[in-house]
N, C-alpha and C positions, 0 to 999 in steps of 0.2 A: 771923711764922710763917705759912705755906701752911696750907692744909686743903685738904685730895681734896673734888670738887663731884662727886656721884652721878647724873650723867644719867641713869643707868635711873629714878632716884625722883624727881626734877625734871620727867621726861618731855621732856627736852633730848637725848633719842640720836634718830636713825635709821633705826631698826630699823623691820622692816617690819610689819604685823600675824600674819605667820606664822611671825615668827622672835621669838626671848627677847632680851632685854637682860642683858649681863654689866656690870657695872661694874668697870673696872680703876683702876690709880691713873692719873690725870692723863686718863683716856679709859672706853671701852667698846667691847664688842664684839657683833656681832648673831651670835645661833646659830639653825641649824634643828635642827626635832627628829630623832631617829634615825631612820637611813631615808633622807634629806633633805640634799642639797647645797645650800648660799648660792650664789643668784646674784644678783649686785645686793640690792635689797631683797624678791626671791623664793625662797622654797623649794622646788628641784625634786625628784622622787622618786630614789633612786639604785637605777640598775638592778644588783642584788648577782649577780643570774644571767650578768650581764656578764664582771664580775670573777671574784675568787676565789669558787670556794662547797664544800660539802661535801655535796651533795647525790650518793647514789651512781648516781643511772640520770637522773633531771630535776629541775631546778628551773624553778618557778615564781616568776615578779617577782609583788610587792604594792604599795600605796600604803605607802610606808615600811617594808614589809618584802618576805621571801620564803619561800617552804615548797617543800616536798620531794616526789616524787610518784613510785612506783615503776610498773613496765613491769607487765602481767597477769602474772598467775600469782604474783605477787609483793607484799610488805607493806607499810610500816614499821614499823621498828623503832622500841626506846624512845625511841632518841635523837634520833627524827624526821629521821634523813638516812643513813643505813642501808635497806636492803631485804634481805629474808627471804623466802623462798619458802613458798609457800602448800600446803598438802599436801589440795588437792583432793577428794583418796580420803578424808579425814575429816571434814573440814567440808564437802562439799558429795554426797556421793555421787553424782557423776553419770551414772556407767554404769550401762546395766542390768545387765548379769553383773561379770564383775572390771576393776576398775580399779585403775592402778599408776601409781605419782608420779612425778614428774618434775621437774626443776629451771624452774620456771615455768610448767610444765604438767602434763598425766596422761594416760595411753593407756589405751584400754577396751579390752578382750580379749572376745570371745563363745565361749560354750562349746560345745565338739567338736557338729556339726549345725547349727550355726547361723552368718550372719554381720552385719558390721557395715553396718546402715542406712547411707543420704546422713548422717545427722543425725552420723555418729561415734561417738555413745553408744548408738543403742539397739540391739538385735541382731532379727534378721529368719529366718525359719526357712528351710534351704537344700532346695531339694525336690528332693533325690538322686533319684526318679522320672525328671524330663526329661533327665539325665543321658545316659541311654539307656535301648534297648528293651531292652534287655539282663541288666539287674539282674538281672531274676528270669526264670523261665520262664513262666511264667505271668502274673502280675500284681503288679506293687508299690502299694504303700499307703504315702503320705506322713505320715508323722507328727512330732510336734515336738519336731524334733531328730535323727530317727531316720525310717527305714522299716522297712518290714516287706514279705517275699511271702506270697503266699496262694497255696494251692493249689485247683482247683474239686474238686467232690464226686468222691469214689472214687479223690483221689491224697491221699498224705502230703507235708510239705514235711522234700525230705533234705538237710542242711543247713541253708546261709541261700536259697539261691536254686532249688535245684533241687527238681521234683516227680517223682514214684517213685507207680507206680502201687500201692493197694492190693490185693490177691489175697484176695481174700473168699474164695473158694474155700479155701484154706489156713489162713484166721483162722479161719474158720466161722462166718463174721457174713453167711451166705446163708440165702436162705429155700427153699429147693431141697427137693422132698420125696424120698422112700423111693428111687421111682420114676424120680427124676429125676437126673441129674451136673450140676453145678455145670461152668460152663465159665467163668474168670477174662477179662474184655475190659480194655481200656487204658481206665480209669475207671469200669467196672461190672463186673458177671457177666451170664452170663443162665439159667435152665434148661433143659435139653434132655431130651426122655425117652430112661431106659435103652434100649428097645425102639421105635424109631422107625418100625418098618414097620407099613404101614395094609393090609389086607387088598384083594388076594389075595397081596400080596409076604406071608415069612416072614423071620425073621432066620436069616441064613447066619455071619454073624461079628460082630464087634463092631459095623463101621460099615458092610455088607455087607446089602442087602436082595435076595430073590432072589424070581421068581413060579413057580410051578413045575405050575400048572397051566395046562394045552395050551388050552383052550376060553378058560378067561378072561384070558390074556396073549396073546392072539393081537393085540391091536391097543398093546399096554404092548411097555414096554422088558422087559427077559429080568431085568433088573438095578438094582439105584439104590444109588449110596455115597454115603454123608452125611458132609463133613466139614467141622470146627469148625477157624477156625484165625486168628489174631492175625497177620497180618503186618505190619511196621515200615516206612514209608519205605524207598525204594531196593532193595523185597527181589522181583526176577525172577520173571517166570514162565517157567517152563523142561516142558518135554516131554521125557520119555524113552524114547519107544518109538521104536524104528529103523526105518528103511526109511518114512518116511512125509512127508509135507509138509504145514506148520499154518500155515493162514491166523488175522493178528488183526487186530481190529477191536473199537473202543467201540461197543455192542451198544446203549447208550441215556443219559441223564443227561447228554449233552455239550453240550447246545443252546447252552449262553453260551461256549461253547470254551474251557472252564476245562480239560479233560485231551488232550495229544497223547501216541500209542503209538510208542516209541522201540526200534524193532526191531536187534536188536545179532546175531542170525543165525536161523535154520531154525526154532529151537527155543526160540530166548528173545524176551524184549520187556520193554521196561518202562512204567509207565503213569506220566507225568511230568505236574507241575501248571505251568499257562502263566504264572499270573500268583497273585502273593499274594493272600492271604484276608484281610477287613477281618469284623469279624463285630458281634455276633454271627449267625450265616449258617449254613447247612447244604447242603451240595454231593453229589451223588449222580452217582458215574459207574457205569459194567457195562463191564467190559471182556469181552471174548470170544475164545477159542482154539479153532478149531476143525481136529483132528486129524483128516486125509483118511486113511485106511488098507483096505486089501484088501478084509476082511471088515465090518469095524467103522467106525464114527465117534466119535471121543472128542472129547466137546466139553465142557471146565469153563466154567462161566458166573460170574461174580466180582463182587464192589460190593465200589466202595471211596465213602468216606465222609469227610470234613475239613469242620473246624469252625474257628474263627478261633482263632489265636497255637498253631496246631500241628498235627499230621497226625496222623488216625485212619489206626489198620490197616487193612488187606485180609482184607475176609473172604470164605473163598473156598468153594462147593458145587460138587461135580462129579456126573456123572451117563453113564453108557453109553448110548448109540442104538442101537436095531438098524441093520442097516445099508440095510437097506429104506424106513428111515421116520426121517423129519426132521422130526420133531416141534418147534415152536416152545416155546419157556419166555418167560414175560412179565415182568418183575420190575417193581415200581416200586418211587420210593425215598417215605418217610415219614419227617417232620421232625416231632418231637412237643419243643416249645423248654420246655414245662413240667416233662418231664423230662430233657432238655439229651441226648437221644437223635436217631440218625435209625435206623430201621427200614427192613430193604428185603424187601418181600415178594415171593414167586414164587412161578407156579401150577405145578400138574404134582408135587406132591407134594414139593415143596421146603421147607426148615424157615424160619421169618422167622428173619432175621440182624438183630441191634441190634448196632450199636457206637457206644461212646463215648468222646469224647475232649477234649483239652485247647483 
């Protein structure tokens, strides 16, 4: 009778130091471990990434084995060869304002004023200001997320962007006494007295001063009208007395050539600005109209006045000449920036004119 002889236990097989002994009948066999192809008496690693595998996005080879590895944004699953999407917006928060998920990723959203950084997640405030000069009339103010206009002292803001002069006058937030009218300017008022004639003149009418003595008006005008009055951009000076010819001319305040006189016929002209205003700055022109006539000379003497991001009115004094006598008026202009006025004074019985503006 035969008996099977056990080379694995005899130590009579083949097998290499990295591979196992099977004992069969009549023989043996050498195994590598899993993982691991027999070659000769070596065992080499089996690349399973090669072959078939079950990895859904990548697999990685190992020394006898292989694992599973998913693409960003993505997990494993239980089964370790599955991938799952990661929902970012939970476990990592990475936006600063809203973030929203995404099938291996997430998108960050910034809220209305603001935008998305280089970085992608953080958000950076948008400064609707440099937008343009335009937003507002006056001034805009950047703020985060948002702006704002401002209006300067003596306007309201109407709406979001535009400023509307206050009328102190009408509200009654003047300090005007008994004595005095209240006259409303494009960002202030000013007082004026009820009764503006200085002696030897008398008042003849509202805005009407007359001299009416022979001795002491012999070297004075007969006459003097005071008038108060807002004019707007683009608003003409016109003459209406007939049969007469009116020379004009900027009487003073033009030295930088900031106004040319745009004469349009006989009787009108307009006082045009040459170049934009950067400020803050205070500009003083005197335009002058002098009406040639028969008897008379009617000459109104005028300052206009602009300030930076806008145009002051025209404020305009007139006055009668004898026609004997051609008397000079001197005006200068006065910028006083601590109350954001400019002042134009004139001798010869003239009232100071303030005006203010945007």
């Amino acid at each position: 009778m035969c008996r099977d002889i056990d080379e694995c236990a005899t130590g009579r097989h083949t097998c290499g130091p990295e591979q196992s002994c099977i004992n069969t009948r009549g023989s043996f066999t050498c195994q590598c471990p899993q993982g691991y192809v027999r070659s000769g008496e070596r065992c080499l690693d089996k690349d399973e990434c090669s072959l078939t595998h079950y990895c859904m996005h990548r697999c990685v080879n190992a020394p006898g084995s292989y694992y599973c590895e998913c693409n960003v944004g993505y997990k494993l699953a239980s089964n370790n060869h599955s991938c799952v999407d990661v929902n970012e917006c939970v476990d990592q928060n990475p936006c600063q304002h809203d973030c929203y998920n995404l099938l291996g990723s997430f998108l960050c959203q910034c809220e209305q004023g603001f935008e998305l950084a280089h970085d992608s997640v953080s958000c950076q405030d948008i400064d609707e200001c440099s937008f343009s000069s335009y937003m507002c009339q006056y001034q805009c103010i950047n703020t985060a997320g948002s702006y704002s206009c401002e209006c300067p002292e003596g306007y309201q803001l109407q709406g979001n962007r535009l400023c509307q002069d206050m009328n102190e006058c009408e509200m009654g937030t003047h300090n005007c006494q008994e004595d005095e009218m209240c006259w409303n300017y494009y960002g202030g008022f000013r007082c004026y007295p009820r009764n503006p004639c200085e002696p030897p003149y008398t008042k003849s009418s509202e805005n009407r001063c007359i001299c009416r003595s022979p001795t002491e008006c012999q070297s004075l005008p007969p006459s003097i009208v005071y008038k108060y009055m807002s004019i707007q951009a683009d608003r003409t000076a016109t003459n209406m007395y007939a049969n007469t010819h009116n020379t004009f001319r900027i009487k003073a305040g033009n030295e930088g050539g900031e106004f040319f006189l745009r004469r349009s016929s006989n009787v009108s002209a307009m006082l045009v600005m040459t170049k934009p205003l950067t400020g803050p700055a205070g500009v003083c022109g005197g335009p002058e109209m002098v009406t040639h006539h028969i008897t008379m000379n009617y000459r109104p003497f005028s300052a206009a006045a602009h300030h930076h991001r806008g145009t002051l009115p025209l404020l305009s004094t007139t006055r009668l000449l004898d026609r004997t006598k051609h008397e000079k008026t001197y005006c200068k202009c006065v910028y006083n920036s601590g109350a954001n006025e400019v002042s134009v004074e004139c001798s010869q019985r003239y009232l100071l004119l303030t005006v203010r503006k945007v």
